[in-house]
C-alpha positions as CSV (number, residue, x, y, z in Angstrom):
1,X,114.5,117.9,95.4
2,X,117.0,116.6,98.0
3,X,114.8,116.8,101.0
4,X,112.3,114.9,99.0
5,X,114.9,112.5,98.2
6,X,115.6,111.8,101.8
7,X,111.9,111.5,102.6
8,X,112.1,108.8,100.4
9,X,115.3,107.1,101.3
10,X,113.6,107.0,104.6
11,X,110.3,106.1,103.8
12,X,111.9,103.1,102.1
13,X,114.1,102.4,105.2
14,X,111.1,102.6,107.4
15,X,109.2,100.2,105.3
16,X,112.0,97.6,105.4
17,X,112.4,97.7,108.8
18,X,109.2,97.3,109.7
19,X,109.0,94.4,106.9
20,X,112.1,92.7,109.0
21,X,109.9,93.1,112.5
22,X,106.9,91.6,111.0
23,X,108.4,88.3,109.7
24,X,110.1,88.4,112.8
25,X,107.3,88.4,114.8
26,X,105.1,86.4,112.3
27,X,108.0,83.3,112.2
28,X,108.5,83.1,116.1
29,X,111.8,84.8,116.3
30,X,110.8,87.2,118.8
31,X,109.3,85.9,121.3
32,X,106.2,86.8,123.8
33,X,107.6,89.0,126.6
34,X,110.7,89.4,124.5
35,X,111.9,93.5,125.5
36,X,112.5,95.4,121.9
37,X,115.6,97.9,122.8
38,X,115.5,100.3,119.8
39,X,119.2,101.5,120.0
40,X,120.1,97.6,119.9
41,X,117.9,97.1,117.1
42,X,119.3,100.0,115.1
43,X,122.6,98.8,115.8
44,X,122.4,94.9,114.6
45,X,120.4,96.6,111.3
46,X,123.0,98.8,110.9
47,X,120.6,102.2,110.6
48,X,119.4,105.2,112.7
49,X,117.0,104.9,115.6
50,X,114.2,106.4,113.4
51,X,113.1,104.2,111.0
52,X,113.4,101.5,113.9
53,X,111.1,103.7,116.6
54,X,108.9,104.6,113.5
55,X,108.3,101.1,112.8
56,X,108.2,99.7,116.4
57,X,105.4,102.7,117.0
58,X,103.3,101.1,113.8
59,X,103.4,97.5,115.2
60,X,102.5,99.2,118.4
61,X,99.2,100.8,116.6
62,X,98.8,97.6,115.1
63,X,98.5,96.1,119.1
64,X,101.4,93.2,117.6
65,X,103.7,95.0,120.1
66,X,102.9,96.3,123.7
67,X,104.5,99.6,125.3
68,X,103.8,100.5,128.7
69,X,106.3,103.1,128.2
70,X,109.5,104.3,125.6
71,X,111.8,102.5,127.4
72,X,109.8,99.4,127.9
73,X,108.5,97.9,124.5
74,X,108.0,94.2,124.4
75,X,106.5,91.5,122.3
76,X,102.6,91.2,124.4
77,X,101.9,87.5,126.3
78,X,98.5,86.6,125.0
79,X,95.6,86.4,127.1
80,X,93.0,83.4,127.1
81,X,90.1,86.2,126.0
82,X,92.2,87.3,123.4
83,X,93.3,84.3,121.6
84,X,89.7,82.6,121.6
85,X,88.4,86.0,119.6
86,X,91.6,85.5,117.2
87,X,90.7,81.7,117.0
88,X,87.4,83.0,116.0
89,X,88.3,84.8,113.3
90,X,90.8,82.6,111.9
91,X,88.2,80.0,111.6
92,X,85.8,82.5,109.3
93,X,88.1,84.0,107.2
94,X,91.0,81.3,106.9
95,X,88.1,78.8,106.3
96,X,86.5,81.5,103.5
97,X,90.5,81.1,101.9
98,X,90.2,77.4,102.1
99,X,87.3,77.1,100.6
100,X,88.4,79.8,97.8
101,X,91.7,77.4,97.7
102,X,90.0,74.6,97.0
103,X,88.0,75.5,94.1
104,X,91.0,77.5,92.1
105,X,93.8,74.7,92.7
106,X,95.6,74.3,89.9
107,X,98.1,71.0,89.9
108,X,101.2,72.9,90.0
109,X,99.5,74.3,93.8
110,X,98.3,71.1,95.0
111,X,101.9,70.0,94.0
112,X,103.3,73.2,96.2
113,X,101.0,72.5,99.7
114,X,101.8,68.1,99.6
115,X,105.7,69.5,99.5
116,X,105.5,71.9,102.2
117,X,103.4,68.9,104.5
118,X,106.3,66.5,102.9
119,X,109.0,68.9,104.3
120,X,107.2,69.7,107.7
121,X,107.0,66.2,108.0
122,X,110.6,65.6,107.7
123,X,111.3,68.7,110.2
124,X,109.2,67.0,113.2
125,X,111.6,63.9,112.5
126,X,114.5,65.9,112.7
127,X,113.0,67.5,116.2
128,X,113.5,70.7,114.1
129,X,110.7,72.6,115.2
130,X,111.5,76.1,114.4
131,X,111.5,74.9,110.7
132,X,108.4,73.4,111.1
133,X,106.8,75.8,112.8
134,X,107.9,77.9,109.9
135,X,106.7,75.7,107.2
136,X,103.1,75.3,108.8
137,X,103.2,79.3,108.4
138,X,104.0,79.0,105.3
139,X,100.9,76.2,104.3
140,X,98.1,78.6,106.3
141,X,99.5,81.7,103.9
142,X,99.7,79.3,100.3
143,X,96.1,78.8,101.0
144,X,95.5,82.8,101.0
145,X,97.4,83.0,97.9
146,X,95.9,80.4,96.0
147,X,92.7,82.0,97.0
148,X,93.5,84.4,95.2
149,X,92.4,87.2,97.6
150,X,95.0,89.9,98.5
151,X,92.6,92.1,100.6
152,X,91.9,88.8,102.6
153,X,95.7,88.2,103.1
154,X,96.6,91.7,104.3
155,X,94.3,91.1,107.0
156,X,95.3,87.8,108.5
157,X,98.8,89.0,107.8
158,X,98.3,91.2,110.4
159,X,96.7,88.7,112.6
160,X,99.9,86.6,112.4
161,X,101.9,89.2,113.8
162,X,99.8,88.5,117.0
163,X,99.9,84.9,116.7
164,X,103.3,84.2,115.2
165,X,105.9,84.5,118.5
166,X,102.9,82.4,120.5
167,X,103.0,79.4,117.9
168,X,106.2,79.3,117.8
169,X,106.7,79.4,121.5
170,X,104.4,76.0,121.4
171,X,104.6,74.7,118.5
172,X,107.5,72.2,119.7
173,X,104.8,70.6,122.3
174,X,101.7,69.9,120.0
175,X,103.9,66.9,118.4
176,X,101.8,65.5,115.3
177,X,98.6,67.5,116.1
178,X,100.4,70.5,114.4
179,X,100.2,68.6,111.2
180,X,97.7,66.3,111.2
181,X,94.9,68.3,110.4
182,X,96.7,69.4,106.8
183,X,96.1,66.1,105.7
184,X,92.0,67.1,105.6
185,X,92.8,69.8,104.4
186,X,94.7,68.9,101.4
187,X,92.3,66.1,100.3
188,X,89.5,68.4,99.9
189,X,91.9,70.7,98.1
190,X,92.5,67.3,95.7
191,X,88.7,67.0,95.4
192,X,88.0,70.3,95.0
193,X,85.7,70.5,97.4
194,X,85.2,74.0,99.1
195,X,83.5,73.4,102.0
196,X,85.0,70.5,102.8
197,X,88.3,72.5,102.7
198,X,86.6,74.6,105.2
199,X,86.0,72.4,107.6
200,X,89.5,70.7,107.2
201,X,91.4,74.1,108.6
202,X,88.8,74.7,111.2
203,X,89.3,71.2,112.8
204,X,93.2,72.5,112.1
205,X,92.6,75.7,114.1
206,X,90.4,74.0,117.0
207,X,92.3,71.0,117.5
208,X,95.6,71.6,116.5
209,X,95.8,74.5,118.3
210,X,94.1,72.7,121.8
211,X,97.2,72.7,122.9
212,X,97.8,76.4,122.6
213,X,94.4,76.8,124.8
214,X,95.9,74.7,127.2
215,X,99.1,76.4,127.7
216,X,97.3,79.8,127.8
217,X,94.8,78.4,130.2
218,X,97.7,77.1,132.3
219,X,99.7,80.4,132.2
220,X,96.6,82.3,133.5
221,X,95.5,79.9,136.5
222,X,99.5,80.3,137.5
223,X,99.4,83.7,137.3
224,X,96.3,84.0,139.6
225,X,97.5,83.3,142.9
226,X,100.2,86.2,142.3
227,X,97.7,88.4,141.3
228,X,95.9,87.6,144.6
229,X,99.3,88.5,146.6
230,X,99.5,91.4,145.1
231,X,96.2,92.8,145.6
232,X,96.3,91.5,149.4
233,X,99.9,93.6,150.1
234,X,97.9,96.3,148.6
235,X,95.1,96.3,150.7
236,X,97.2,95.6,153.6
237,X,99.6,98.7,152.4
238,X,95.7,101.2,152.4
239,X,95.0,100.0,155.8
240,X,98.8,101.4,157.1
């Protein structure tokens, strides 16, 4: 009965942990290329290292951390490819939420999305963008739950963890775009009107996110010329 105890104990610890990683990575407090050091993690949670290294190895499966060996585990840079296939499927199935959203509404919900645009508003003002970019997190998940479909949230819970440090790494430089296109959003939510909701966070996705393209677009022309060093002192070093 003890050791089944501890299995449990731990089990529950594991789960935590790995709760505490997630809505780190989903809320932009770790950041892409940020190095996960497990003994310093276990330290500042005050546990062991193996609920941490049995979490960190599920995030890993999950491809919302990259190890390219046990001593080097870091939050991934997103590639161009790889964000355009996310961007695809956020549009489908965060547009399928919408337009679930935006036929089950009730008042007291409506109420719940015009305060969290009302405070995201207030955090641009106040240049406080990690609050924002918090709250904007917080409007694309209300729109899951109000859905109504659980099965639908797991999933783009898990996309979040991929998408989460990179918003919030930008979110500071899209200005108003970041918000503007909830204002669509929540008027067909007020009408009722699924697939205009739809639409609303596809236009949300596509051009409030441009500005995530950009900077991905940016990092990968930057990083080309390197690459093309690299591959020369190679060649060079096969001649030798």
């Amino acid at each position: 009965m003890t050791d089944a105890l501890d299995t449990l104990e731990h089990d529950n610890l594991g789960s935590t942990v790995y709760h505490l990683l997630c809505n780190a990575l989903i809320q932009g407090k770790l950041k892409p290329g940020e190095r996960l050091k497990i003994r310093e993690l276990a330290a500042r949670l005050g546990t062991s290292v193996t609920p941490v290294r049995d979490a960190i190895l599920r995030l890993v499966q999950e491809q919302a951390l990259a190890m390219k060996s046990a001593r080097d585990i870091r939050v991934p840079h997103m590639t161009v490819e790889r964000y355009l296939e996310i961007r695809a499927i956020r549009i489908k199935l965060e547009g399928l939420a919408a337009e679930m959203a935006a036929q089950n509404a009730t008042a007291d919900q409506i109420a719940l999305l015009e305060d969290l645009v009302r405070q995201n508003e207030q955090a641009l003002a106040d240049g406080d963008t990690a609050r924002g970019c918090d709250l904007n997190q917080r409007f694309h998940f209300a729109l899951v739950d109000i859905a109504g479909m659980p099965f639908l949230q797991g999933i783009l819970y898990r996309i979040w963890l991929q998408m989460g440090p990179l918003i919030a790494d930008i979110y500071g430089d899209g200005g108003d775009d970041m918000l503007d296109f909830h204002y669509p959003v929540l008027d067909a939510i007020r009408a009722h009107d699924g697939p205009a909701a739809a639409r609303a966070i596809s236009d949300d996705i596509l051009c409030g996110g441009q500005v995530i393209l950009q900077h991905l677009q940016a990092a990968a022309a930057a990083a080309e010329p390197a690459d093309a060093t690299a591959a020369s002192g190679t060649d060079h070093a096969g001649v030798d």
